[in-house]
Each structure stands twice: as C-alpha cells, then as structure tokens.
Backbone as a chain_set.jsonl record, in Angstrom:
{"seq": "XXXXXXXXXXXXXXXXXXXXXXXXXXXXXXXXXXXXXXXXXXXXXXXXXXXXXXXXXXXXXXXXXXXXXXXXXXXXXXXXXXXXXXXXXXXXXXXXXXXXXX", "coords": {"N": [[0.806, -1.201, 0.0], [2.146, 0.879, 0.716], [3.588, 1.452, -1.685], [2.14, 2.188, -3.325], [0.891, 4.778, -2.551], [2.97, 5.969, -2.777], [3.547, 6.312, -5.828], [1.398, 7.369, -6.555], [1.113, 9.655, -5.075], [3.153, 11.495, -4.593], [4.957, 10.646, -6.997], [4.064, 12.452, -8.882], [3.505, 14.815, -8.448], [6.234, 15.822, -8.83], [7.389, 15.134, -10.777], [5.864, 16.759, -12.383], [6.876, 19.389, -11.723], [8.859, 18.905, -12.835], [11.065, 17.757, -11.643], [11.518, 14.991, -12.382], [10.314, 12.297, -11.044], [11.68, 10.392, -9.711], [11.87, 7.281, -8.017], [13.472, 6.032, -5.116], [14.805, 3.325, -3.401], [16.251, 1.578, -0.714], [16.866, -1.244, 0.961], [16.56, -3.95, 3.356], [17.164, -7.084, 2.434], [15.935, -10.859, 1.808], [17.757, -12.157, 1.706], [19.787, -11.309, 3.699], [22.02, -12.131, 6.003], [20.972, -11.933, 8.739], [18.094, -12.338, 8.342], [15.072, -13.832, 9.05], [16.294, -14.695, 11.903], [15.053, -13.599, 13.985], [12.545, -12.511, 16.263], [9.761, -13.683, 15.054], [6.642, -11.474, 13.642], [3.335, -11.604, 14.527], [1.058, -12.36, 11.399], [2.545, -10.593, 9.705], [4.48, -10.691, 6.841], [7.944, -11.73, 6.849], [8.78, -10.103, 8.164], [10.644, -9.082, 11.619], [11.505, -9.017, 15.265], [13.681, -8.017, 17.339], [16.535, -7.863, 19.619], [15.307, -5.633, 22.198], [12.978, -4.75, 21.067], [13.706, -4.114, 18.243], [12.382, -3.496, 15.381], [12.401, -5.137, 12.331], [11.83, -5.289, 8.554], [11.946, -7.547, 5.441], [12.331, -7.61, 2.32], [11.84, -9.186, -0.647], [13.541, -9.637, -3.686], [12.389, -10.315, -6.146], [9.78, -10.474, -6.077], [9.437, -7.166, -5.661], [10.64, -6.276, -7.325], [8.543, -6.764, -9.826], [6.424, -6.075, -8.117], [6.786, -2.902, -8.34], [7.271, -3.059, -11.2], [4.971, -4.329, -12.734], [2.67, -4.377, -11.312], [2.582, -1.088, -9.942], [3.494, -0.167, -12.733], [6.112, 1.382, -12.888], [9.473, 1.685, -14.442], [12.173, 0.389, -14.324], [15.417, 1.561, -13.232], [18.079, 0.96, -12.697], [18.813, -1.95, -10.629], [20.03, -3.489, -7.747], [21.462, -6.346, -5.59], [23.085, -7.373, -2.87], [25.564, -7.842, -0.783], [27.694, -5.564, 0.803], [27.29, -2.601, 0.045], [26.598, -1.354, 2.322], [28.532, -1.559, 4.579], [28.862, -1.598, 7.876], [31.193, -1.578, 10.852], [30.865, -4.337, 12.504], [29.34, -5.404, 10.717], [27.75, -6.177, 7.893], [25.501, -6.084, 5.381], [23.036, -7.884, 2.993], [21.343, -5.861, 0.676], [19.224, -4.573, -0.654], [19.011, -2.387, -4.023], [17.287, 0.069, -5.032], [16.035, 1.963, -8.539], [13.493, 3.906, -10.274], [11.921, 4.95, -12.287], [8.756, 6.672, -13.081]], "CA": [[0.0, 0.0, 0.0], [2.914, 2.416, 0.64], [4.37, 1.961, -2.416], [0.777, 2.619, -4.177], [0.688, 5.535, -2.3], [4.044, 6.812, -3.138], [3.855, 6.346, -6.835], [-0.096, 7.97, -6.604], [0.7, 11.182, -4.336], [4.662, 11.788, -4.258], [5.751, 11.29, -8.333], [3.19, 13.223, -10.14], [4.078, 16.478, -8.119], [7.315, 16.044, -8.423], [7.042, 15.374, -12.383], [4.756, 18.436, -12.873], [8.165, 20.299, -11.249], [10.718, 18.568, -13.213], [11.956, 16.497, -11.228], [11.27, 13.629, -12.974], [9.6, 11.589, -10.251], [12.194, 9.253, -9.323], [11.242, 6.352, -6.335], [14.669, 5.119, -4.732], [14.588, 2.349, -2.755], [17.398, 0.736, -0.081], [16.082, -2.31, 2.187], [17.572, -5.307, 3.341], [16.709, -8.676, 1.769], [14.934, -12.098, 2.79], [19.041, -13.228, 2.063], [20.385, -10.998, 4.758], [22.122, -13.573, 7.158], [19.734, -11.366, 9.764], [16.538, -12.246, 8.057], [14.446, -14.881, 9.919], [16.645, -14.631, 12.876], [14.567, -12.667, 15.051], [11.203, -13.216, 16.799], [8.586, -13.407, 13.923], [6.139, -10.793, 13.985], [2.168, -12.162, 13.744], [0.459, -11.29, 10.928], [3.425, -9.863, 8.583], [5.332, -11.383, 6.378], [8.921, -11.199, 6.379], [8.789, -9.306, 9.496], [10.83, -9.901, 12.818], [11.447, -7.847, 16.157], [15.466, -8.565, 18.015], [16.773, -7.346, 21.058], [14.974, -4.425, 22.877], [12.15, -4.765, 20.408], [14.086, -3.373, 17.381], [11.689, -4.163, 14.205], [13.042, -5.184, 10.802], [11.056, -5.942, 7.431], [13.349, -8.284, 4.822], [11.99, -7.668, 0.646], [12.296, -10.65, -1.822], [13.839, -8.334, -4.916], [11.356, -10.456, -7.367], [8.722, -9.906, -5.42], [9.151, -6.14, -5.24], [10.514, -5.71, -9.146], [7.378, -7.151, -10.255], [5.003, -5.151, -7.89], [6.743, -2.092, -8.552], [7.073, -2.816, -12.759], [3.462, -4.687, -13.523], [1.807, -3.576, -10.275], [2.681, 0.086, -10.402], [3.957, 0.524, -13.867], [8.029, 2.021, -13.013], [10.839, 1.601, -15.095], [13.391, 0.23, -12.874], [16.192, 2.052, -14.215], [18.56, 0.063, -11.6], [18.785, -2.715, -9.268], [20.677, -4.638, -6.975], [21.081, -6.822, -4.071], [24.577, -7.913, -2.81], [26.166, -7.197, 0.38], [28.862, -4.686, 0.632], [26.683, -1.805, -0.335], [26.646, -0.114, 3.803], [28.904, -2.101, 5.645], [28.676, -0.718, 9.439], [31.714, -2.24, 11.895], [30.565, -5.947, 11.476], [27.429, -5.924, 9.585], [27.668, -6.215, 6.061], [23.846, -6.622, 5.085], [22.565, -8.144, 1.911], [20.344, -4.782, 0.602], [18.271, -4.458, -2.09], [18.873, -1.014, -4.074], [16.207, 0.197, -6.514], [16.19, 3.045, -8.596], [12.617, 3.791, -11.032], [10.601, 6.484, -12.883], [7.156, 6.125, -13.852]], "C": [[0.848, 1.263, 0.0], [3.298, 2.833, -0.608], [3.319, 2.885, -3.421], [0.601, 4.12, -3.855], [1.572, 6.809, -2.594], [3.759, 7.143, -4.696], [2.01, 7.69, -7.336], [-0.414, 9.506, -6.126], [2.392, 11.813, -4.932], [5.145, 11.979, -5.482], [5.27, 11.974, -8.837], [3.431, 14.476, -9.991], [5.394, 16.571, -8.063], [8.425, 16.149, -10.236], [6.739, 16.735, -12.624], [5.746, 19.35, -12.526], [9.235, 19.857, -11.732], [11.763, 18.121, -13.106], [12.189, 15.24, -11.591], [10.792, 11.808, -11.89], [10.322, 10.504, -10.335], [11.485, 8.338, -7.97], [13.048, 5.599, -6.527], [14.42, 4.522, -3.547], [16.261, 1.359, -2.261], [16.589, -0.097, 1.02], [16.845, -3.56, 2.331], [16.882, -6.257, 2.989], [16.784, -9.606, 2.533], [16.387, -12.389, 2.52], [20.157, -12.566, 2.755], [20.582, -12.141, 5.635], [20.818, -12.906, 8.51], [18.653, -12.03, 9.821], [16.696, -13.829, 8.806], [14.94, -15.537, 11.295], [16.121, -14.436, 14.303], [13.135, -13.291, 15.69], [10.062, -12.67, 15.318], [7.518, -12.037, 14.416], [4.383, -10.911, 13.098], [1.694, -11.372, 12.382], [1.51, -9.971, 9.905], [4.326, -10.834, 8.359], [6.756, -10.746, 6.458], [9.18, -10.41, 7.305], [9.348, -9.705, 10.858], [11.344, -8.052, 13.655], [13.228, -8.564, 16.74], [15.558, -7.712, 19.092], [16.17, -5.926, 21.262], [13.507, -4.148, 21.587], [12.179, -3.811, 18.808], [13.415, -4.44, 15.97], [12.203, -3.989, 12.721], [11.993, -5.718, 9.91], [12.208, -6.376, 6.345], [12.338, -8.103, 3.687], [12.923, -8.592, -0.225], [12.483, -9.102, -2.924], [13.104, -9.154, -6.106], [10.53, -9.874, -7.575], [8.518, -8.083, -5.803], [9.64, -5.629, -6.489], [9.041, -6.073, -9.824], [5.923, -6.143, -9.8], [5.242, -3.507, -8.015], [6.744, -1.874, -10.264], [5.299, -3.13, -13.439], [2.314, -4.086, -12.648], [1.671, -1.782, -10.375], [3.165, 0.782, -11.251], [5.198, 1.438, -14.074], [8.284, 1.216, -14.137], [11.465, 1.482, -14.174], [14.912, 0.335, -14.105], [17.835, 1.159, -13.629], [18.301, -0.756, -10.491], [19.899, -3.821, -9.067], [20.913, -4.845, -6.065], [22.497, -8.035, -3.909], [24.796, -7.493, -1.32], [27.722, -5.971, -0.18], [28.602, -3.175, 0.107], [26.429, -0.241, 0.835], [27.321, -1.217, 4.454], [29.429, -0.928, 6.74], [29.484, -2.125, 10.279], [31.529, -3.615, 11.306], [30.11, -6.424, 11.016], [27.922, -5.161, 8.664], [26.841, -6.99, 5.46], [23.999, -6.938, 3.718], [21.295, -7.235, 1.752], [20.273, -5.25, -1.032], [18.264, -2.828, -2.633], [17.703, -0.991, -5.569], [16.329, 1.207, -6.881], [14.872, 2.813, -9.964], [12.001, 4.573, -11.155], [9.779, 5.535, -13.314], [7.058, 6.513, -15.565]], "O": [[0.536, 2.353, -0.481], [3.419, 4.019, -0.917], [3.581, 3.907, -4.055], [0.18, 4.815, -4.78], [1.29, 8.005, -2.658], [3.726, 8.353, -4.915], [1.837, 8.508, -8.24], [-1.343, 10.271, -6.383], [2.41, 12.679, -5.807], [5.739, 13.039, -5.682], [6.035, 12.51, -9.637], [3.577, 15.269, -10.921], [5.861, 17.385, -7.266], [9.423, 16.744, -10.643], [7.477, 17.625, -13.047], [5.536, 20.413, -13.11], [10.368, 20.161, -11.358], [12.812, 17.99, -13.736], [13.039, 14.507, -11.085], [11.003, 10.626, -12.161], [9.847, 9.552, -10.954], [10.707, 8.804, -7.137], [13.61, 5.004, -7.447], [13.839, 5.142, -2.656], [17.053, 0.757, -2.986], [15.792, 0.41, 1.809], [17.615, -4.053, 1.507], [15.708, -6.194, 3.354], [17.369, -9.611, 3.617], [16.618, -13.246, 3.373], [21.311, -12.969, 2.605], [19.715, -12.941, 5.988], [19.937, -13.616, 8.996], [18.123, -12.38, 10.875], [17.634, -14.591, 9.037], [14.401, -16.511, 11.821], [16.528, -14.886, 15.374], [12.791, -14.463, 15.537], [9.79, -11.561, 14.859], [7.649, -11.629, 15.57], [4.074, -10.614, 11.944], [1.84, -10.163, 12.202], [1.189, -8.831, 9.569], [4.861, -11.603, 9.158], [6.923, -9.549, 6.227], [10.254, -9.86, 7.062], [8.729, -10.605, 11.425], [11.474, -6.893, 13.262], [13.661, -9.639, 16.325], [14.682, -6.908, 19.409], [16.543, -5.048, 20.484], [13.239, -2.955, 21.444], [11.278, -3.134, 18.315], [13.741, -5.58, 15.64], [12.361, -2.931, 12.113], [11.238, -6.57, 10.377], [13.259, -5.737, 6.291], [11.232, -8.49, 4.064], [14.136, -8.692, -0.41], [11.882, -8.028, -2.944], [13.234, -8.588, -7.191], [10.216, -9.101, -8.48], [7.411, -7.747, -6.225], [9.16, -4.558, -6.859], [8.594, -5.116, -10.456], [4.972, -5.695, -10.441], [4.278, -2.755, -7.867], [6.34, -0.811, -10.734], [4.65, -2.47, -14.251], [1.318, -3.49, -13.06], [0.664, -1.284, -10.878], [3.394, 1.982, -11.101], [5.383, 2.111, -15.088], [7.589, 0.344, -14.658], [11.469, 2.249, -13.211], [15.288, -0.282, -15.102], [18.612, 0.829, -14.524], [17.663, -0.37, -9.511], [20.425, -4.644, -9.816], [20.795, -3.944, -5.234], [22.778, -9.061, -4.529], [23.989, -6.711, -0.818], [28.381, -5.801, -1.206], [29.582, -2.519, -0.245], [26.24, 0.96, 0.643], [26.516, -1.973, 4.998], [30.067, 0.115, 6.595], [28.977, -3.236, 10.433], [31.829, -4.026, 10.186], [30.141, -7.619, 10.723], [28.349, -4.009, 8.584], [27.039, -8.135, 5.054], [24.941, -6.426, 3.113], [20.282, -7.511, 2.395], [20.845, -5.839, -1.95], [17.677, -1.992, -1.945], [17.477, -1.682, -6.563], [16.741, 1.975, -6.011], [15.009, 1.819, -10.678], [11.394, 5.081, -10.212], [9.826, 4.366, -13.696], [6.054, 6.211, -16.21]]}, "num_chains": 1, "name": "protein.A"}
C-alpha cells in the first residue's frame, strides 16, 4: 500500500516540477544472514522484532521488481542486491537497491 501511495501522491508532483519523479529504494533482503533470525512478527510477512524490540522488514527483490514494474507501472532504471553496499563495523547486510521512474 505504501508503495501505491508513493507512486499515486509523491511522483506526479514532483514530475509536474521537473523532477522527474524518481522512487529510490534501499532495504535489506529475505538473504540478509539477519533475516528470519529474530522473533517473527504475527500477521506480517517477512517481518521480525530482536533485542529491545528493534523491528526489521526483509523484501524478496522479485517480489518487489514485479510489484513495482506490472503492479505500479516504473521503469526500474537500476537494481541490486549484494552485500557490501553499507557495511557498518561488522554488519555487512545483503540490501536491495532500486532506482525507477514512472
């Protein structure tokens, strides 16, 4: 729903100014060693909570090329999903980067 909401309120005014209504997108992926680590969280997929009740969501990059190309009609002008993209100290996540005009 967010993204529906992004591509529905957020590019069109941002088009109409010339900006060319980009949507960029950084998230960590279901093949983060992280993902499914944590305490599940009912009722969401892909969703877990870890120490002190710190909440993470993990995106399949099929999944989310698909619902942002056939679902909401982008151009995904880039993507990819690798680690080594923000390594922080000793985490070096597997992220998902997106980059897509309408």
């Amino acid at each position: 729903r967010l993204l529906r909401w992004i591509v529905d309120h957020v590019l069109p005014p941002a088009r109409e100014k010339g900006e060319g209504g980009w949507l960029c997108i950084e998230a960590r992926s279901r093949r983060d060693p992280m993902a499914q680590k944590g305490t599940p969280v009912p009722g969401e997929r892909d969703a877990y909570t870890y120490a002190g009740g710190h909440y993470r969501r993990f995106l399949c990059m099929d999944t989310l090329r698909a619902e942002l190309e056939t679902g909401l009609g982008l151009v995904i002008v880039h993507a990819e999903e690798r680690a080594g993209l923000a390594p922080l100290g000793t985490d070096d996540p597997v992220l998902i980067r997106i980059l897509a005009r309408k």
